[in-house]
KOLDREN-396129 format. One record per atom (N, C-alpha, C, O): chain; x negated, y negated, z negated; atom name. Coordinates in nm, 2 decimals, padded with zeros to 4 digits, m for minus. Each point is the difference from the previous one (the first is absolute). Example, Ala and Ser with C-alpha at 12.3 -4.5 7.8 and 13.67 -1.06 7.14 Angstrom:
KOLDREN-396129
  kette      c1      c2      c3  atom
      A  m01.32   00.57  m00.78     N
      A   00.09  m00.12   00.00    CA
      A  m00.09  m00.12   00.00     C
      A  m00.10   00.00  m00.07     O
      A   00.14  m00.11   00.14     N
      A  m00.09  m00.11   00.00    CA
      A   00.08  m00.11  m00.08     C
      A  m00.05  m00.11  m00.01     O
end
This chain:
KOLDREN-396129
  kette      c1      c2      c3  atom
      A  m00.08   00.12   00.00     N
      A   00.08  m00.12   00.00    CA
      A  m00.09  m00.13   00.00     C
      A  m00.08  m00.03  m00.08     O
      A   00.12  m00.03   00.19     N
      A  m00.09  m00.14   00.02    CA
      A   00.09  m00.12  m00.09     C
      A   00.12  m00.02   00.01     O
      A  m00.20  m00.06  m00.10     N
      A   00.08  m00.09  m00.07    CA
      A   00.00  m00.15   00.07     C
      A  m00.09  m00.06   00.05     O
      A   00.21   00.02  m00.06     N
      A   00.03  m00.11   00.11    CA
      A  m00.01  m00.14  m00.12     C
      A  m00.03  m00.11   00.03     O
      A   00.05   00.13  m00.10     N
      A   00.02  m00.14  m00.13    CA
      A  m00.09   00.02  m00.13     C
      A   00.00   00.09  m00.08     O
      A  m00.06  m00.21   00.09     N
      A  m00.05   00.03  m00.18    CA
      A   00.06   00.03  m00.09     C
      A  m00.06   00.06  m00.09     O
      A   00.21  m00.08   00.10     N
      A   00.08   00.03  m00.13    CA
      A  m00.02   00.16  m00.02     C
      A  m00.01   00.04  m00.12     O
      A   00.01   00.07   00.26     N
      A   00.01   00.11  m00.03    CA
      A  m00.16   00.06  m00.08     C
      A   00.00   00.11  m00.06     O
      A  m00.09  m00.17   00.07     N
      A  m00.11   00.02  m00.09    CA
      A   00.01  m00.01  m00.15     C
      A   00.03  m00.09  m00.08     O
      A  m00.06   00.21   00.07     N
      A   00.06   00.05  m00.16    CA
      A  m00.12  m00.08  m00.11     C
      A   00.02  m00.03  m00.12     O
      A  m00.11   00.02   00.17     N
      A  m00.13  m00.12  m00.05    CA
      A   00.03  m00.18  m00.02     C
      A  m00.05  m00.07  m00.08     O
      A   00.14   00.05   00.16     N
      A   00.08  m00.16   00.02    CA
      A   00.13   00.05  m00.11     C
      A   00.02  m00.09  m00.07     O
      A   00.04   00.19   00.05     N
      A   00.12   00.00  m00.06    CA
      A  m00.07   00.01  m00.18     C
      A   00.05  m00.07  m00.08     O
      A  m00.14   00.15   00.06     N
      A  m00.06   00.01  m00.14    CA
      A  m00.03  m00.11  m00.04     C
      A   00.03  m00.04  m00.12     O
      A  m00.11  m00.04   00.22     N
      A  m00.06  m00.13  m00.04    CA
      A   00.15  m00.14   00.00     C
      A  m00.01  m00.11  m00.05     O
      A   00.09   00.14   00.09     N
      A   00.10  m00.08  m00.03    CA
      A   00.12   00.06  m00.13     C
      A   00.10  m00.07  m00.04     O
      A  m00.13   00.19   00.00     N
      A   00.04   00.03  m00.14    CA
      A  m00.07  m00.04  m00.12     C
      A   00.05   00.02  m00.12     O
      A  m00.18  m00.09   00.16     N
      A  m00.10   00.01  m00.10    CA
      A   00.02  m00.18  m00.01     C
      A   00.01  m00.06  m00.11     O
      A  m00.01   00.00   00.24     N
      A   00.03  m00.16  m00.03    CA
      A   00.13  m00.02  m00.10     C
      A   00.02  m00.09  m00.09     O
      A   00.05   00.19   00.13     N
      A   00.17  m00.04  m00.09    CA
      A  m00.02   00.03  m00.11     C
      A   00.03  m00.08  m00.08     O
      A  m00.10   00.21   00.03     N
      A  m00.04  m00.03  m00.15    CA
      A  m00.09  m00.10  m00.06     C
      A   00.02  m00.05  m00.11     O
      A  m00.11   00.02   00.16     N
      A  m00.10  m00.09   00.01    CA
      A   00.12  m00.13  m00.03     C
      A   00.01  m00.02  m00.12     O
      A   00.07  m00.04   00.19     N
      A   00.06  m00.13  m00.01    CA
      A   00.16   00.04  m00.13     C
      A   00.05  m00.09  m00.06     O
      A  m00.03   00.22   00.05     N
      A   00.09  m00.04  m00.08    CA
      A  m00.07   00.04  m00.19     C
      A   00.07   00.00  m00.10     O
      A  m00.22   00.04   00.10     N
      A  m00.05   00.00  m00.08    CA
      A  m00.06  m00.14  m00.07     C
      A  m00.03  m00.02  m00.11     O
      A   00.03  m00.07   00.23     N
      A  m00.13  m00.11  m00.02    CA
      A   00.10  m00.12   00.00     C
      A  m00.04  m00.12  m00.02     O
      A   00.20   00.14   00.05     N
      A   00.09  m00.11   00.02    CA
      A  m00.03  m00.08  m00.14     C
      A  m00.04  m00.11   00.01     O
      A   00.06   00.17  m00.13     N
      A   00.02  m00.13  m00.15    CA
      A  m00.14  m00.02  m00.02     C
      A  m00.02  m00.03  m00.12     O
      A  m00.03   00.03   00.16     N
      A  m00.15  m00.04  m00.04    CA
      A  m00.02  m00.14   00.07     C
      A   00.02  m00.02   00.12     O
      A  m00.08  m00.10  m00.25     N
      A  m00.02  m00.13   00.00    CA
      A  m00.12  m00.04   00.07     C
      A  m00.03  m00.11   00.05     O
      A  m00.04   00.22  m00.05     N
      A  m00.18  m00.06   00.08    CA
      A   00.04   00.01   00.21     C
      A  m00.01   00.09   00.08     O
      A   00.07  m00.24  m00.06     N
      A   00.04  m00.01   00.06    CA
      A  m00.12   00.07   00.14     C
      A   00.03   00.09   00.08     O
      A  m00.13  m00.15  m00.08     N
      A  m00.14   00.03   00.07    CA
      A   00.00   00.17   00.04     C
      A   00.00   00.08   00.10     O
      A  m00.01  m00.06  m00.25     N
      A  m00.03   00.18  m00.03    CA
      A   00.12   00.04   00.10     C
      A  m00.03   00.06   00.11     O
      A   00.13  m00.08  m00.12     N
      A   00.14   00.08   00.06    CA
      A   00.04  m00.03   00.11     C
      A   00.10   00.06   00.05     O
      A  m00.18  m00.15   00.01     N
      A   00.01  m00.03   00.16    CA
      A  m00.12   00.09   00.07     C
      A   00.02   00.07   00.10     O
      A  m00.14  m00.09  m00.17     N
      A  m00.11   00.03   00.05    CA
      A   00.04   00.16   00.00     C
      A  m00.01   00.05   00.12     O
      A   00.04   00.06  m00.23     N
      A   00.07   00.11   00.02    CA
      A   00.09   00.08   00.03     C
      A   00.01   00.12  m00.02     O
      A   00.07  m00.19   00.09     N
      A   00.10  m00.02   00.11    CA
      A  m00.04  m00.04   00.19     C
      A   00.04   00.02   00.12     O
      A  m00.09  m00.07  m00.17     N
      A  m00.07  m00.03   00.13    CA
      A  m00.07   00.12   00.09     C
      A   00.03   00.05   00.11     O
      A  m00.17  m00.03  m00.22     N
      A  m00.03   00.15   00.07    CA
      A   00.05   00.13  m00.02     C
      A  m00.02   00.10   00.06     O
      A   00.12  m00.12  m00.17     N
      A   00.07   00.15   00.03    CA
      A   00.08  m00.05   00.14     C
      A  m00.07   00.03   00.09     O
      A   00.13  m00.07  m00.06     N
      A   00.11  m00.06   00.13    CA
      A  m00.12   00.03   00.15     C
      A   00.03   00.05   00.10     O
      A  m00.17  m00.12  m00.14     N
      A  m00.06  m00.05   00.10    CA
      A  m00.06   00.17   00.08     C
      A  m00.06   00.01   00.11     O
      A   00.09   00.10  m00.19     N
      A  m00.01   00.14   00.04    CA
      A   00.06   00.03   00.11     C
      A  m00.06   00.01   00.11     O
      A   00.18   00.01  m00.11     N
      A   00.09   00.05   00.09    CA
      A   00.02  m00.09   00.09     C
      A   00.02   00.05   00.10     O
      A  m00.01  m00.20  m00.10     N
      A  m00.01  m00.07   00.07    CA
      A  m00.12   00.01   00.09     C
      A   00.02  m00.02   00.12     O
      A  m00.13   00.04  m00.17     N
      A  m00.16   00.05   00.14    CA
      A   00.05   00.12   00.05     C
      A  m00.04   00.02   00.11     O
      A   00.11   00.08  m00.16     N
      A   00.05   00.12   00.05    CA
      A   00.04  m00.01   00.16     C
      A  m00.03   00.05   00.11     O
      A   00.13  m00.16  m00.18     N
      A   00.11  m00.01   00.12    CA
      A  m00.05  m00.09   00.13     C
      A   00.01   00.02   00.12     O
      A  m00.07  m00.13  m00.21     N
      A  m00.09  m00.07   00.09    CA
      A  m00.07   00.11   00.13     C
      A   00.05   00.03   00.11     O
      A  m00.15   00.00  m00.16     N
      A  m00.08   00.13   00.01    CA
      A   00.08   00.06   00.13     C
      A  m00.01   00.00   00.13     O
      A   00.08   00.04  m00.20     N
      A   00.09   00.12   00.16    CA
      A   00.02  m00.06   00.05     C
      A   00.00   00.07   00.11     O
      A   00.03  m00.23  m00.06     N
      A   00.07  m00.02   00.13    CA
      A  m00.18  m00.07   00.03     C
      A  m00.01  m00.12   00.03     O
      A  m00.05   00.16  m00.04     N
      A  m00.15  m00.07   00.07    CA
      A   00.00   00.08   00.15     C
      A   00.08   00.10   00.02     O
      A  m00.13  m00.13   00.05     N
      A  m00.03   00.04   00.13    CA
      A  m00.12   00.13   00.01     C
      A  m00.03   00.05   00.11     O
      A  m00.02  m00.01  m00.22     N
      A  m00.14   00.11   00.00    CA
      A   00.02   00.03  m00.13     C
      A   00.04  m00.07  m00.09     O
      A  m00.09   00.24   00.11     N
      A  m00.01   00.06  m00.17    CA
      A  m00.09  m00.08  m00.06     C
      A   00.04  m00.05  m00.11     O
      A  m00.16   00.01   00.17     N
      A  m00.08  m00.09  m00.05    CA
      A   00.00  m00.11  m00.11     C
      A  m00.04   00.00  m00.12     O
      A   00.13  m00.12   00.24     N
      A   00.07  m00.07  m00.12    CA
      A   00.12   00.07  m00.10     C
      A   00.03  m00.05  m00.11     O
      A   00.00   00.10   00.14     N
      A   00.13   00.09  m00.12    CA
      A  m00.12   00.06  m00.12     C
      A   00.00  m00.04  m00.11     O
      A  m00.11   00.14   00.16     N
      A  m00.07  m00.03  m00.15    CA
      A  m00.04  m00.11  m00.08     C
      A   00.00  m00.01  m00.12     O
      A  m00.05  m00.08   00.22     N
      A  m00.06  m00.09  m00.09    CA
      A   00.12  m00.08  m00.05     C
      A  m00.03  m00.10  m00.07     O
      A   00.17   00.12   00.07     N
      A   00.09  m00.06  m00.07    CA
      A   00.01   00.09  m00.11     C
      A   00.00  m00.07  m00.10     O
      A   00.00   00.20   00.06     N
      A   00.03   00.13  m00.06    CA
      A  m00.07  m00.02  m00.09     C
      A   00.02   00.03  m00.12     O
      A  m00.19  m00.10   00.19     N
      A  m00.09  m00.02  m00.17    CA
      A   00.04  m00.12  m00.02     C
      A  m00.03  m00.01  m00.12     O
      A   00.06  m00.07   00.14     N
      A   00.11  m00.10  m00.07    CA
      A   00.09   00.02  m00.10     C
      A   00.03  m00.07  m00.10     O
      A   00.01   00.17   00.13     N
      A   00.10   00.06  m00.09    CA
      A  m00.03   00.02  m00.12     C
      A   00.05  m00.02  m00.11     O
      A  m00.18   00.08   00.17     N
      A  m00.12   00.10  m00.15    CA
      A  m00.03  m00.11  m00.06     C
      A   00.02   00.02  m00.12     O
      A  m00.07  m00.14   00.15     N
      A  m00.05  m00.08  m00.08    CA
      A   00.13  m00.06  m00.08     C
      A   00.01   00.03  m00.12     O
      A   00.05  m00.09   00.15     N
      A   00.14  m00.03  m00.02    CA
      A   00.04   00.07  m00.11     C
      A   00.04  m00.06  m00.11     O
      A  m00.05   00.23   00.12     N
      A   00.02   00.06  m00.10    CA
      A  m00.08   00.05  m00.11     C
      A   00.05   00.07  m00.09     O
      A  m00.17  m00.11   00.11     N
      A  m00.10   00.04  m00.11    CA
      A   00.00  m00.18  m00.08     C
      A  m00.09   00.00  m00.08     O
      A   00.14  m00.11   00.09     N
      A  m00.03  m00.13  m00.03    CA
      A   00.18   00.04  m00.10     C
      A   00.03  m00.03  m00.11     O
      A   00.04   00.08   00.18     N
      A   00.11   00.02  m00.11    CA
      A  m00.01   00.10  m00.08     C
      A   00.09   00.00  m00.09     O
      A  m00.19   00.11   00.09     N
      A  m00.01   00.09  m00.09    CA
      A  m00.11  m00.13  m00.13     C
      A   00.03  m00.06  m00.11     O
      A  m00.14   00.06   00.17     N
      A  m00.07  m00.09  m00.09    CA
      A   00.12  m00.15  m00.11     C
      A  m00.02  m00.04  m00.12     O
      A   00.10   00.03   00.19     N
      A   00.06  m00.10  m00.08    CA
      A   00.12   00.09  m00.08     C
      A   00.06  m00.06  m00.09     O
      A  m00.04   00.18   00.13     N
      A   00.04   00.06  m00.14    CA
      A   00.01   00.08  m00.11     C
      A   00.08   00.06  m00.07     O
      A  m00.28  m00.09   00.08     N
      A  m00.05   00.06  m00.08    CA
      A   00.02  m00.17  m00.11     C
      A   00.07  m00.02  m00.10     O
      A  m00.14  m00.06   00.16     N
      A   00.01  m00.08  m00.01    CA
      A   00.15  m00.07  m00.11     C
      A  m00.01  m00.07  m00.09     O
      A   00.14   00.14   00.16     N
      A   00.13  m00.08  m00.02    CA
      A   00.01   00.12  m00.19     C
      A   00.05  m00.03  m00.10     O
      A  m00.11   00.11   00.13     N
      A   00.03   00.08  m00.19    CA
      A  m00.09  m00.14  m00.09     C
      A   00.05  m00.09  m00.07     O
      A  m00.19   00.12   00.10     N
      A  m00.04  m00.05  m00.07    CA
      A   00.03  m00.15  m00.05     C
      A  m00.05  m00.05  m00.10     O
      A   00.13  m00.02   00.21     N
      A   00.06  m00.12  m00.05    CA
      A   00.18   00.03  m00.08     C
      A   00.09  m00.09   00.01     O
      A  m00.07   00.20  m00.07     N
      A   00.12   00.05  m00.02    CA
      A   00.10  m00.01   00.11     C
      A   00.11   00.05  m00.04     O
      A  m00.10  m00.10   00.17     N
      A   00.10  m00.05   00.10    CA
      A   00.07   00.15  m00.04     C
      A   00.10   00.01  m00.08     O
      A  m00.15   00.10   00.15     N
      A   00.07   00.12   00.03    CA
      A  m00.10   00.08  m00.15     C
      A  m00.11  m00.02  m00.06     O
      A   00.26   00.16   00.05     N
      A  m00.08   00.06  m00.13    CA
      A  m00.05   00.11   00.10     C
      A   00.04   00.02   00.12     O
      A  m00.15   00.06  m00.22     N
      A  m00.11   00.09   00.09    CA
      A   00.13   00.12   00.05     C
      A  m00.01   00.05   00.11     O
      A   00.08  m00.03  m00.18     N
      A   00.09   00.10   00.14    CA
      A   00.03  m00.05   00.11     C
      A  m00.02   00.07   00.10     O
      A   00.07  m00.20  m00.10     N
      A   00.02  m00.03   00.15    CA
      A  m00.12  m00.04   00.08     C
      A  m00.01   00.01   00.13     O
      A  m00.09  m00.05  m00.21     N
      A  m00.12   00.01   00.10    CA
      A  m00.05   00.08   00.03     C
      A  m00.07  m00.02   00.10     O
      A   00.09   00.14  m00.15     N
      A  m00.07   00.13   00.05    CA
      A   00.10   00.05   00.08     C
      A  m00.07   00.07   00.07     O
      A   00.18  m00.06  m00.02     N
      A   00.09   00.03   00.10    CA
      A  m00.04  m00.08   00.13     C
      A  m00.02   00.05   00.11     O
      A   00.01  m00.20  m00.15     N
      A   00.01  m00.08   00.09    CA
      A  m00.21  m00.02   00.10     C
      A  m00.04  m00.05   00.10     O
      A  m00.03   00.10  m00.20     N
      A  m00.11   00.08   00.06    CA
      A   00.01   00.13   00.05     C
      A  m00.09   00.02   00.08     O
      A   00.16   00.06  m00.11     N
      A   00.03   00.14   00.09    CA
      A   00.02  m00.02   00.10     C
      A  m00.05   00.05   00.10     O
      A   00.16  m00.17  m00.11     N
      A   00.07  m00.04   00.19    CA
      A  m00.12  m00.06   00.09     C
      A  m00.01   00.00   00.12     O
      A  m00.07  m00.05  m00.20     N
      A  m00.11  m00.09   00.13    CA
      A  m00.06   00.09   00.02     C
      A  m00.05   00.01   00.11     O
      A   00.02   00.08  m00.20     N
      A  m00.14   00.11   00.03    CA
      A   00.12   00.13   00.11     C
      A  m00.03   00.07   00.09     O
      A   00.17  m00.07  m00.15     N
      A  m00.02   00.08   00.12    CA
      A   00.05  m00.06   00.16     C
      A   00.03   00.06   00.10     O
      A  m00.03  m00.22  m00.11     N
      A   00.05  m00.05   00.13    CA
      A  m00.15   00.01   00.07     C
      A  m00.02   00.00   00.13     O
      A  m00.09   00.00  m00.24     N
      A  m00.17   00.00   00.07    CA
      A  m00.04   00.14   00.07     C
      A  m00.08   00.01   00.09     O
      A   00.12   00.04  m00.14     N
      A   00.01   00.18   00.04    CA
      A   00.07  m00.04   00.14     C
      A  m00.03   00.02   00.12     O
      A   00.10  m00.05  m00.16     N
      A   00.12   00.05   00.17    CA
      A  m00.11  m00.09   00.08     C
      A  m00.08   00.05   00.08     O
      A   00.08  m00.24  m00.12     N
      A  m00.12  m00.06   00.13    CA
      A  m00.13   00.06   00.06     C
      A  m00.05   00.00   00.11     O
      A   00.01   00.05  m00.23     N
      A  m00.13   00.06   00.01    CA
      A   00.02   00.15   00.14     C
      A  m00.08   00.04   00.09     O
      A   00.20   00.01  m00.13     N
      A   00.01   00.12   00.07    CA
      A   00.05  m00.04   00.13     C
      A  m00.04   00.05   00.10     O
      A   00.13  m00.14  m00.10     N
      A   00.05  m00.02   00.15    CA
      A  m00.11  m00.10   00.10     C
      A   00.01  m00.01   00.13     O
      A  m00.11  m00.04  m00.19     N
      A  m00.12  m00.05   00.05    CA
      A  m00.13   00.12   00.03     C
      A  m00.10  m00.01   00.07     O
      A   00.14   00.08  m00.12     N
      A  m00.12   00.12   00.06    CA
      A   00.11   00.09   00.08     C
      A  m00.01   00.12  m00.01     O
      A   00.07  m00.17   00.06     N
      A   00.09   00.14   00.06    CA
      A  m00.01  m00.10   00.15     C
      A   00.03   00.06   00.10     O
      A  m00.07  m00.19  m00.10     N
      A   00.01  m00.06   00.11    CA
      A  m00.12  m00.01   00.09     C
      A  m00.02  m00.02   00.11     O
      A  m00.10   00.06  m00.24     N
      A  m00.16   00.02   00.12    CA
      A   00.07   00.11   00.10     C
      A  m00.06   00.05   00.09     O
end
């Protein structure tokens, strides 16, 4: 099965379950900066995703894909980051680090499937 739309990429759909927790975790929180800035790159994932697929070459579609990666290792780091500021308690950060590390598995794997 050849896939016609980013949406059907099960890598763009994980990473847009992971922004919605991401935004409905980080909504009452006052550190106005922190909660844009963590919202941003969780969003800014799936967004290079999608970008990505409609590029004209696998080429450029990876180099959007590690966009993604970075995107998502900059939101993993800020919430390691969001415990130790109490924002989120360590259970939801440790869920909400599972999702990046396994949205990084899936980039990582659909980027070596494209050499």
């Amino acid at each position: 099965m050849t896939i016609q739309r980013f949406e059907d990429l099960l890598v763009w759909q994980k990473s847009q379950d992971l922004a919605f927790n991401i935004y409905t975790n980080f909504t009452e929180i006052k550190d106005y900066g922190f909660r844009d800035q963590i919202t941003i790159a969780s969003v800014s994932i799936s967004n290079n995703i999608a970008e990505g697929f409609d590029r004209s070459s696998n080429v450029d579609f990876k180099r959007f894909l590690y966009f993604s990666l970075g995107s998502n290792s900059e939101l993993r780091s800020m919430l390691y980051l969001s415990e130790k500021l109490n924002y989120v308690d360590k259970a939801n950060a440790e869920k909400l680090i599972n999702q990046t590390n396994e949205v990084s598995k899936m980039l990582y794997a659909f980027i070596k499937s494209m050499k």
